[in-house]
FIVODO-237079 format. One line per 5 residues: their letters; for each residue z, y, x of C-alpha. Coordinates in steps of 0.02 Angstrom, whole numbers. Each point is the difference from the previous one (the first is absolute). Layout:
A) Z/Y/X  ...
END
This chain:
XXXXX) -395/-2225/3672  91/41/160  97/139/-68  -6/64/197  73/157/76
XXXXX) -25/112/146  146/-38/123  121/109/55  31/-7/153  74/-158/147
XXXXX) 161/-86/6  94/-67/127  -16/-199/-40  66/-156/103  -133/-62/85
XXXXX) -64/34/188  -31/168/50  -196/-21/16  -9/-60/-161  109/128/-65
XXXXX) -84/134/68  -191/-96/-46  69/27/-178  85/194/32  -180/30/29
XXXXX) -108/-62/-131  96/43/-123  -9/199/40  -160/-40/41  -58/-75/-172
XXXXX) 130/158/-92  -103/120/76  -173/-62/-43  -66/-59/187  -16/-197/-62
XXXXX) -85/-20/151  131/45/103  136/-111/-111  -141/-137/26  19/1/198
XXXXX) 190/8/-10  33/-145/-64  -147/-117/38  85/-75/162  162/-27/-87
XXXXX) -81/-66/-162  -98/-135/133  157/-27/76  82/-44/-187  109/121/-46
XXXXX) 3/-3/-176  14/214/-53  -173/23/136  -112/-140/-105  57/46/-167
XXXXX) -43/182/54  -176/-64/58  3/-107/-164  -3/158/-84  -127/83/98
XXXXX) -121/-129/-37  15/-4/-150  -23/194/-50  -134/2/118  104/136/111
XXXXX) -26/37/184  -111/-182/-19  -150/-63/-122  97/-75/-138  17/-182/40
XXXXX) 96/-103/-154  1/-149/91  49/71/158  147/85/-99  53/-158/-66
XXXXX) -9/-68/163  153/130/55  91/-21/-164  28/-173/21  36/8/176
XXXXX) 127/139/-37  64/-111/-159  19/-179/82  140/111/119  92/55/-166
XXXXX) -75/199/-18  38/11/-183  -151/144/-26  -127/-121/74  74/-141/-91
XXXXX) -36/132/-157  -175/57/80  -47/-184/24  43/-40/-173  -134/140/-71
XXXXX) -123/-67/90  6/-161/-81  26/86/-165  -173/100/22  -87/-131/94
XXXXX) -17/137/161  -36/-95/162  66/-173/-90  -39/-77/-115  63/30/-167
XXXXX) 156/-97/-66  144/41/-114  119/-129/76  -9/55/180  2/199/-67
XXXXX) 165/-63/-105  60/-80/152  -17/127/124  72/125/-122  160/-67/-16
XXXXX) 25/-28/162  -22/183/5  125/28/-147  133/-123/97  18/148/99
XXXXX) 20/99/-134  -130/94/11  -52/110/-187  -193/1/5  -1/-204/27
XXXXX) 117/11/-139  -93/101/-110  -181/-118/65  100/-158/-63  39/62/-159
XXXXX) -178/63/-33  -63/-171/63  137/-90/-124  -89/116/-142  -203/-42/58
XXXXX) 27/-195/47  139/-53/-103  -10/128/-124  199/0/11  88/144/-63
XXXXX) 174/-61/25  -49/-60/158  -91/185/47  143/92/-73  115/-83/138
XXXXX) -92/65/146  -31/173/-63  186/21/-24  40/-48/189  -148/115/59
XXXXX) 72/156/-127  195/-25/59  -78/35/178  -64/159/-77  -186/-46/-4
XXXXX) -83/115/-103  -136/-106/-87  118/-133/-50  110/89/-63  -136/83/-110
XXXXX) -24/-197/-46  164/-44/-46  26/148/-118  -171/-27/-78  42/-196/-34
XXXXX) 160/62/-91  -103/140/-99  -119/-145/-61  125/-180/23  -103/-79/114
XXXXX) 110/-138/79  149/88/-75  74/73/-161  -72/191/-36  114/116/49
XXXXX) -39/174/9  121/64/70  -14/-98/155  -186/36/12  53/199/3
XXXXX) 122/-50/126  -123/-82/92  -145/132/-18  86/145/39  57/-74/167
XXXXX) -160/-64/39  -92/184/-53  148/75/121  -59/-114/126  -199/62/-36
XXXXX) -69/-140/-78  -137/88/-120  4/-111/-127  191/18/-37  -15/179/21
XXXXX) -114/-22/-163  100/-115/-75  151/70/3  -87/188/-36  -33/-93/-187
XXXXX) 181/-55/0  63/177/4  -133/65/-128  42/-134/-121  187/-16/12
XXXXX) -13/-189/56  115/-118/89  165/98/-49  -67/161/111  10/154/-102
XXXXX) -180/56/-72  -19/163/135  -190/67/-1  26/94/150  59/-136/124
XXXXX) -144/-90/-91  -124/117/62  69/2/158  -29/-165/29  -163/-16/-91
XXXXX) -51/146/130  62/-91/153  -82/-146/-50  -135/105/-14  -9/49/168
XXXXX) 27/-162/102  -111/-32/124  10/-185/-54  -19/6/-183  -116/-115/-72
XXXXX) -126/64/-132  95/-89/-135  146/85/20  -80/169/58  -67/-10/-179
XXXXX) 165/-17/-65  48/141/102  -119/114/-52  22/-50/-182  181/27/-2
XXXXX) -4/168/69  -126/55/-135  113/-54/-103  177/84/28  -108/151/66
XXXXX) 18/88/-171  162/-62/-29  75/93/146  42/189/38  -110/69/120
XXXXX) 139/21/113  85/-187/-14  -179/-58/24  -21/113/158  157/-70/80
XXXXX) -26/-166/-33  -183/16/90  107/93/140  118/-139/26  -133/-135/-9
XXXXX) -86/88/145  148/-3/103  45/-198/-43  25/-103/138  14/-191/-28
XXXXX) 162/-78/71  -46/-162/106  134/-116/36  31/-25/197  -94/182/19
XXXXX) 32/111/154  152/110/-74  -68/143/-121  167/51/-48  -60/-31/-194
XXXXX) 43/-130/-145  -66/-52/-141  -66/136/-117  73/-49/-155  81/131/-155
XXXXX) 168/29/48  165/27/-77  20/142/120  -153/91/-91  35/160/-61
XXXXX) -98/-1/-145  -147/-85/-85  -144/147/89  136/25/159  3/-47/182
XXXXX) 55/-187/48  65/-85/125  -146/-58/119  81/-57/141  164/-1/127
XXXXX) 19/-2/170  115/56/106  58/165/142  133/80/73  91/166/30
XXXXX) -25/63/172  92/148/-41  158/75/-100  -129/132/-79  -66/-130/-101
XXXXX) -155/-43/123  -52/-161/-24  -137/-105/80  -108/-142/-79  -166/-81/19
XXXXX) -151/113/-75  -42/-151/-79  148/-23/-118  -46/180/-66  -185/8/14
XXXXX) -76/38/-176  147/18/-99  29/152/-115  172/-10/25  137/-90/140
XXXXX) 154/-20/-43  159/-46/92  120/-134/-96  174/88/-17  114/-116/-83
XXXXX) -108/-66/-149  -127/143/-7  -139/49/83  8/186/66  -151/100/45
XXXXX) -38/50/175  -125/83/95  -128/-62/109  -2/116/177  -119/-67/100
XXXXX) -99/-154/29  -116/-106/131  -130/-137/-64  -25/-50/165  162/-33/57
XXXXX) 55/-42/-165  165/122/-4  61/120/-120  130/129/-1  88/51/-186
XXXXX) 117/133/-25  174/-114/-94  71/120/-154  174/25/91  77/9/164
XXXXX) 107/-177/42  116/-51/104  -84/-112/111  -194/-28/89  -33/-119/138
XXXXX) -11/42/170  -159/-46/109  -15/-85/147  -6/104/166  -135/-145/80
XXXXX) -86/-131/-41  40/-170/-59  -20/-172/123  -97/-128/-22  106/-127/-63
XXXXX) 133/123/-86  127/-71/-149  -80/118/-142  65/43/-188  -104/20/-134
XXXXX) 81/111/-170  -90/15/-149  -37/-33/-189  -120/-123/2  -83/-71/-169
XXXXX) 140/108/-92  26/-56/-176  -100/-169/27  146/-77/116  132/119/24
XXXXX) 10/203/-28  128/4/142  -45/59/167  -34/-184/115  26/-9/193
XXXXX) -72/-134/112  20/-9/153  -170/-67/176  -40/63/162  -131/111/87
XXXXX) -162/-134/-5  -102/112/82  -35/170/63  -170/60/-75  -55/-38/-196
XXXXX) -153/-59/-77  -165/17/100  114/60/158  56/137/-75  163/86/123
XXXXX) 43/117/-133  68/-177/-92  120/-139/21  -8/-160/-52  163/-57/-81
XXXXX) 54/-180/-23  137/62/-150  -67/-58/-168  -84/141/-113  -43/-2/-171
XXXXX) -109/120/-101  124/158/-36  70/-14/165  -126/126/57  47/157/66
XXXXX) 190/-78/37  89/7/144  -13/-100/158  180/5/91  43/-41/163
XXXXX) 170/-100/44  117/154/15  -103/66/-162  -96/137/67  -189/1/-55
XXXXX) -145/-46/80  -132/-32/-135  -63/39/-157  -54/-179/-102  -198/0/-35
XXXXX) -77/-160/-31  15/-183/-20  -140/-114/60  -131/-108/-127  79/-176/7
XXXXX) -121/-86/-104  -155/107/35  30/-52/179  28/-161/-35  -180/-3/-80
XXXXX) -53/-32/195  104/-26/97  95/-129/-117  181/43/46  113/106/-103
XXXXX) 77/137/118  188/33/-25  80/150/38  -128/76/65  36/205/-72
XXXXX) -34/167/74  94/171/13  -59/169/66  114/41/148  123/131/7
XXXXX) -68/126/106  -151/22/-106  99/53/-161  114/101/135  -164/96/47
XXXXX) -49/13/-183  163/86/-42  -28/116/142  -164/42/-40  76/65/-183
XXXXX) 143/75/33  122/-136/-47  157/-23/139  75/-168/11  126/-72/110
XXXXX) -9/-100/175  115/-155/57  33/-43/160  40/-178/51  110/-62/-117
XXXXX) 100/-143/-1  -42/-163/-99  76/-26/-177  -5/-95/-124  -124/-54/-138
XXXXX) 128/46/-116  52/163/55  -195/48/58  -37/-22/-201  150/60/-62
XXXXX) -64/172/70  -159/-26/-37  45/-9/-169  65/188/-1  -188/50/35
XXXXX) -144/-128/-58  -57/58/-148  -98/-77/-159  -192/96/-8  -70/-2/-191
XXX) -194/24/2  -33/64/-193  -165/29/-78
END
């Protein structure tokens, strides 16, 4: 299994600009469908061996896209791509030996190639070694190893592994409360199975977690709904919620079916959703209440309380909530835009301080500053500041009403701040890119590579609902130090409840 995603979008990687701009191509290309098109993009360059254009053809061949599937002629690029290092086609390769496509069939060389995949630490070769360890060497101790390596990365699957060879000791001592651990994270992560699993955990009370038949159906009814859910566990699925179905209120059951609906999985590396993990928190306000779904992050642009977030952080919650000391306090949602991914809430007070924006635009090149709460409560529930430079001047897919922002971002940093050297504001945080989903191709891990909507855009927004807001002239440079100090006065803590 390839376990292969649609690609985001380019990324500015060291190699020669032809090259670079061979593999800009194909991979929008390939995102939006024209394989074809991703096919002539990189055919030169893959000829001329650069590693990210034949793995992409590798991959072509193989699923029989924009060409006749060829296995051989897919092998053919993988190894090509491979012998030069390109951990994905080292991992590509090393299926094809597995499977016996386009080569012939042989454990040792699949074994081989795969760890020379997992060197690079790379999950899914991981996760292939430890299933190989389990099918040729029948080695659970051996299996457990790799699956562990593979779920500290976040991989889904193995970490749906590790928690079910603590559930039933294989390679290790039971432990149930390690295999909730491990499920739960897994299900949060979308892995089907786990979202089963740990759906039985909560009905029966196992693994230390408290018996709850409501969470239970939640997860029984997410499971449920998975795209990916194998017949096994759709069974399962089905099963449990026939069973807690007359154990449950009407109205518990109703929400529960309303909040599976809305789940999204959280994928490590993912562009920035502004969510976390979905888990029962101590925050909840009772057993049938609201919970905390998700953070992110905004800002006041006014003393009347107006503040300004990404529609994103606040999309599909029943409530959002502002974090005043230790509690959350309701406020209300003015206005939002999907496509430009802004929203505008009204705060519950007036304060003493908003930021001021920009009167221009920022240069190409610019010192930025980035203010936020990013993964609050998993690292720190303090606001963060870090500190990059204009990259570029349009976003993803060209788009002008971005920029691209070399400052690192985290998920929760959406909808914070982006601060220019005297502090005034000239963008609104939006988006990370898809490191590893990129990487799927292209075979480089991008860094720093993060988006923000640009100031005059949310300016316009405000205008076009009423809000006023303050201009800066040029300003003169400060420092970090006193640029978050302020900042601090107005970046604010969003709470998405459901």
């Amino acid at each position: 299994m390839f376990w292969r995603a649609a690609i985001l979008f380019w990324i500015a990687i060291t190699m020669a600009a032809p090259a670079r701009a061979a593999i800009a191509d194909a991979v929008e290309a390939y995102q939006r469908g024209d394989f074809a098109a991703a096919l002539a993009a990189c055919k030169a360059e893959a000829e001329h061996g650069n590693a990210s254009c034949q793995n992409l053809l590798g991959v072509l061949y193989q699923e029989g896209r924009g060409v006749k599937a060829n296995d051989a002629e897919a092998a053919k690029w993988f190894r090509l791509a491979a012998d030069q290092g390109h951990s994905y086609a080292a991992f590509n390769l090393g299926f094809c030996y597995e499977r016996g496509r386009g080569v012939a069939q042989s454990d040792a060389e699949a074994t081989h190639w795969y760890q020379v995949a997992a060197s690079q630490k790379m999950p899914e070769a991981e996760m292939a070694l430890g299933l190989m360890a389990l099918r040729v060497g029948h080695d659970e101790r051996e299996a457990l190893k790799w699956f562990r390596l593979a779920a500290h990365k976040g991989f889904p699957v193995a970490e749906f592994a590790v928690g079910a060879a603590y559930e039933n000791g294989a390679g290790t001592r039971r432990n149930e409360k390690q295999a909730g651990k491990w499920y739960l994270q897994a299900a949060e992560h979308g892995e089907p199975s786990a979202q089963a699993a740990i759906a039985r955990f909560y009905e029966r009370g196992l693994g230390g977690i408290a018996e709850d038949k409501s969470e239970a159906y939640f997860w029984y009814a997410v499971a449920a709904r998975n795209p990916h859910v194998g017949d096994r566990d759709h069974k399962e699925a089905k099963a449990g919620l026939t069973r807690l179905a007359a154990a449950l209120k009407p109205a518990d059951r109703t929400k529960a079916e309303k909040a599976a609906q809305d789940f999204q999985p959280t994928e490590v590396a993912e562009a920035d959703s502004g969510r976390h993990r979905r888990t029962k928190s101590a925050e909840s306000e009772s057993a049938g209440g609201p919970r905390l779904y998700g953070t992110g992050s905004g800002f006041y642009v006014s003393t009347a309380g107006h503040i300004v977030s990404n529609n994103h952080v606040v999309a599909g919650c029943s409530e959002v909530r502002v974090t005043v000391g230790d509690k959350g306090v309701p406020v209300k949602v003015l206005a939002t835009d999907p496509d430009l991914d802004l929203a505008i809430l009204q705060g519950p007070h007036s304060v003493d301080a908003a930021v001021a924006f920009r009167d221009g635009e920022p240069h190409l090149g610019e010192s930025v500053i980035v203010m936020g709460f990013p993964l609050s409560g998993l690292v720190t529930s303090d606001a963060v500041v870090t500190t990059g430079i204009v990259s570029a001047l349009a976003g993803l897919h060209n788009d002008r009403r971005e920029l691209q922002i070399s400052a690192p971002v985290q998920p929760g940093n959406s909808g914070g701040p982006l601060l220019d050297s005297s502090g005034s504001l000239v963008g609104v945080v939006v988006a990370k890119l898809n490191g590893l989903r990129v990487a799927e191709l292209t075979g480089v891990i991008p860094e720093n590579v993060n988006f923000a909507i640009k100031g005059g855009e949310a300016q316009a927004f405000l205008k076009t609902h009423g809000v006023a807001f303050t201009l800066a002239g040029p300003g003169a440079n400060s420092t970090t130090e006193a640029v978050a100090d302020q900042a601090l006065r107005y970046t604010v803590r969003l709470e998405c409840w459901k």
